[in-house]
N, C-alpha and C positions, 0 to 999 in steps of 0.2 A: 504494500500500500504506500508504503514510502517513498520509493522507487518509481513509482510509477508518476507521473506529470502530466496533468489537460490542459489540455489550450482551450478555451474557450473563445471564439471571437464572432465578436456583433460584424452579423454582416449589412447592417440598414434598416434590415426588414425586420415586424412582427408579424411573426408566424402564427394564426390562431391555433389552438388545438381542439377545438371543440368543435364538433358540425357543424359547419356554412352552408350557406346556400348552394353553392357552387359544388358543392359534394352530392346534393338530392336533385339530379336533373332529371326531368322526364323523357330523355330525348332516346330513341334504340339504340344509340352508338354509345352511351353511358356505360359505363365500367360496372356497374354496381348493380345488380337487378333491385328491385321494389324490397321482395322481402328481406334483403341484406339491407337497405338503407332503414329498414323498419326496425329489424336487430339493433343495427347499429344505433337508431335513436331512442328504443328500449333501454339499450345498456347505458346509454348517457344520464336518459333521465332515472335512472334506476341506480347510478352512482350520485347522481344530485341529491336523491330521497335517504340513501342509507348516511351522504356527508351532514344532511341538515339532523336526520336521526341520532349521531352520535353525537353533534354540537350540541345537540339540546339534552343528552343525556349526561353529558359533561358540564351542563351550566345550573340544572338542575339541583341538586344539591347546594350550590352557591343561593338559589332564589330562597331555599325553605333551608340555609342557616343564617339569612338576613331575616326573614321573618320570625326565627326566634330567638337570635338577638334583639328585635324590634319590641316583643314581648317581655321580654326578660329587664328591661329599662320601661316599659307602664308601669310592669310592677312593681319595681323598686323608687319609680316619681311618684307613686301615692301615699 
């Protein structure tokens, strides 16, 4: 790992990585048939639903020990 060295270099352009338009053509000469492009936008939005899934299971616990911290100072202000 040490050894080893990346170059990384900006060549100008940003690359999207995410499905564009220009990937789901309707045209016959399109690389991609219908239900590959269908897959393909299954899996996208199917990694969207499980990243917002886990961020919110990761914040969760922060929400409900604000709220009893919140609790735990009424009762000691009366």
């Amino acid at each position: 790992m040490g050894s080893e060295k990346k170059n990384f270099k900006f060549d100008g352009s940003f690359k999207r990585t995410f499905p564009s338009e220009a990937n789901f053509s309707n045209s016959p000469d399109s690389s991609k048939s219908f239900g590959d492009t269908q897959l393909d936008l299954f899996h996208h939005r199917h990694g969207l639903l499980i990243l917002h899934l886990v961020a919110t299971m990761m914040f969760a616990p922060s929400v409900v020990a604000w709220f009893q911290v919140d609790d735990i100072y009424q009762l000691l202000s009366c």
